[in-house]
N, C-alpha and C positions, 0 to 999 in steps of 0.2 A: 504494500500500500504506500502511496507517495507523500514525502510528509504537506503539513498542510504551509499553506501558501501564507500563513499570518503566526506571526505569534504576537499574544499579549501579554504584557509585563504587568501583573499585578500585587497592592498588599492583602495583608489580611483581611479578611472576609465581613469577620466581624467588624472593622472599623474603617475599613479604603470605603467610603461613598464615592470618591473620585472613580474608582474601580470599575465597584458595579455596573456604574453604567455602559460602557463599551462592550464589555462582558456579558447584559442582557440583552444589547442591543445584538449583538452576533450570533449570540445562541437562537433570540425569538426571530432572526432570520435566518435562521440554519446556514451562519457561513460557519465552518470548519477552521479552527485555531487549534494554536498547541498556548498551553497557556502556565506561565514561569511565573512563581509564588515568589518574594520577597516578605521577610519579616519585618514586621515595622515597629518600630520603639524602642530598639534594642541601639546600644553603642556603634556596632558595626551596620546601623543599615541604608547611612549616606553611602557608603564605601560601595556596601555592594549593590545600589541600584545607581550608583553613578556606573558600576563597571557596565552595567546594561543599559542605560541612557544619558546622553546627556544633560539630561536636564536635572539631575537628580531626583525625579520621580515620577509617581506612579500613579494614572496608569501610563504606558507606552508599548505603541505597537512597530514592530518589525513587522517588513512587507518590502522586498527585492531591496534587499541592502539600505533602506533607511530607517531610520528611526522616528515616528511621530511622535509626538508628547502630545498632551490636556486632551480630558474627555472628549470635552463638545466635537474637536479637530479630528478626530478618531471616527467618531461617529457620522459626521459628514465624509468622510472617507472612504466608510464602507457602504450611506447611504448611494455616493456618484458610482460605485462600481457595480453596486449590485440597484440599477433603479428597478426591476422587476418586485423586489420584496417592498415596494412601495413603502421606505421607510420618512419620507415627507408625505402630506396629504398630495395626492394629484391639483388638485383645485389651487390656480394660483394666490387667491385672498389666504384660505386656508395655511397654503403654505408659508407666507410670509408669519401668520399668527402664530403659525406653532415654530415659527423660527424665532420668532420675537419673545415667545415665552419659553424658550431656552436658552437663551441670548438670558435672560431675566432670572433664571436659575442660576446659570454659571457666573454670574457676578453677579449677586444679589443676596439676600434674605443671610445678612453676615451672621446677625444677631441669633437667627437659628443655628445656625452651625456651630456657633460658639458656645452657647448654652446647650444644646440639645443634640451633641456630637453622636452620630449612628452608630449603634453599637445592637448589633441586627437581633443576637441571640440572649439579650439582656432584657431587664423588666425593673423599668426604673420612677413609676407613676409617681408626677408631682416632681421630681425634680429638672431643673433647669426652666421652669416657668414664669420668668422674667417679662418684664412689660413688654421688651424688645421685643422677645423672642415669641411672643403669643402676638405681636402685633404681625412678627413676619408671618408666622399660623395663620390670622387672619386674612390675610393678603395670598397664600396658597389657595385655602379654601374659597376663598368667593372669585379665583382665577379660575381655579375645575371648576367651579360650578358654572361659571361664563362658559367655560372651553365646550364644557358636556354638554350644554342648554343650547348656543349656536353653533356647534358642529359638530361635535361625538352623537349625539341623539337623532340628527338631520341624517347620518349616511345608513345607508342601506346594510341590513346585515352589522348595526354597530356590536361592538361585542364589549361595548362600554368602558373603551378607553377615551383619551381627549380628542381626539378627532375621528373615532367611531374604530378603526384599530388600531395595534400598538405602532407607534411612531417612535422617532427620539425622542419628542415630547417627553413619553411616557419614562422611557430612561432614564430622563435627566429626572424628573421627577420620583422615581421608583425611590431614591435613599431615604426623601422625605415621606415617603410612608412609611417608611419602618422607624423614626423618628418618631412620630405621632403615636405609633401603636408603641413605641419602648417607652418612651414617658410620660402614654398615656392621658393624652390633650384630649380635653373634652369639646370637641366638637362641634355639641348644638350649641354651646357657648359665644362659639366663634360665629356662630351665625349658618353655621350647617342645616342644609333641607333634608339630608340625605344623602345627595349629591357626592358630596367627599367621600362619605364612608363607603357608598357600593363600590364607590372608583376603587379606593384602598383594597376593598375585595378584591376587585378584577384583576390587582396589579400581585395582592398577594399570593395568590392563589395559581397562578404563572407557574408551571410546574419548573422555569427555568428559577423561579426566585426561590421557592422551595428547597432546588436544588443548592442555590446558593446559600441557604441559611442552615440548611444541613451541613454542607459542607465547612461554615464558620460555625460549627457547632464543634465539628468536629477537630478541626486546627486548635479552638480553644481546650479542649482536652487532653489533646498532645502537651498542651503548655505547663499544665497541675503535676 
């Protein structure tokens, strides 16, 4: 068998949100990667994910002798090669919005990450619930609910992601759901119809994310 034409350089499971996304993005379009684990938090692990990219982190993807760095760039990467697995919406309004609210993830919502660091296989309710950080909450939830209401519910066959199936959108967004479910944000608070929560389902439920949080389940065990 030939090896595969991509590798991705990822951290741990339980804590790389940067990770994930690339990572679900290529499984829920069945590209074929080999995929290279780096430990994160430990003394030696500028060293050794500098020896595998330059940028010294993670994620990054090899692909014919180069090395890409940051999520979002990875993921437009494999959406231009592979336009068949429709990983932007066809529709070009659509497509600018879900570009814009990725664009809006990858540098945004600081005060969540800060307080509310992903930490997939953990159960930490109530902590990190800072004004900020429930304000960025707010601002996720009533964006799905926009996303879902003017175009995840509008296409045919939606399977209730944000623009009716899984996109990068959904990627870039996937770490902040497991966010919400590990510290346990209350939701109708923030102004939730519903909206958020079945998304959450749709996204959890992804036998690729499954995969993933078994798998961070299991690296954190190796660790004890």
């Amino acid at each position: 068998m030939a090896a595969p034409e991509f590798t991705l350089i990822i951290g741990d499971k339980n804590w790389s949100s940067w990770s994930l996304r690339p990572w679900l993005l290529m499984r829920q379009a069945g590209v074929p990667f080999e995929e290279v684990h780096v430990r994160l938090r430990r003394p030696e692990s500028k060293a050794d994910i500098l020896a595998l990219s330059p940028t010294g982190l993670v994620p990054a993807l090899k692909w014919r002798g180069e090395t890409i760095g940051d999520s979002l760039a990875i993921c437009e990467t494999i959406a231009d090669l592979f336009p068949e697995r429709k990983l932007w919406p066809r529709d070009a309004l659509a497509r600018a919005v879900a570009r814009a609210a990725s664009a809006e993830m990858h540098s945004g919502f600081g005060a969540l990450r800060r307080d509310m660091p992903m930490a997939v296989i953990e159960h930490l309710p109530g902590e990190g619930h800072t004004e900020e950080a429930l304000a960025d909450a707010r601002r996720v939830v009533r964006l799905w609910r926009d996303l879902r209401f003017r175009f995840g519910r509008q296409m045919p066959g939606d399977q209730g992601f944000l623009f009716g199936h899984f996109t990068v959108a959904d990627a870039m967004y996937a770490p902040v759901v497991t966010r919400l479910r590990t510290y346990g944000v209350d939701l109708p608070a923030l102004g939730d119809d519903g909206t958020a929560r079945a998304y959450m389902e749709a996204v959890t439920t992804l036998p690729a994310m499954r995969d993933w949080a078994a798998d961070a389940a299991a690296e954190e065990k190796l660790k004890t």
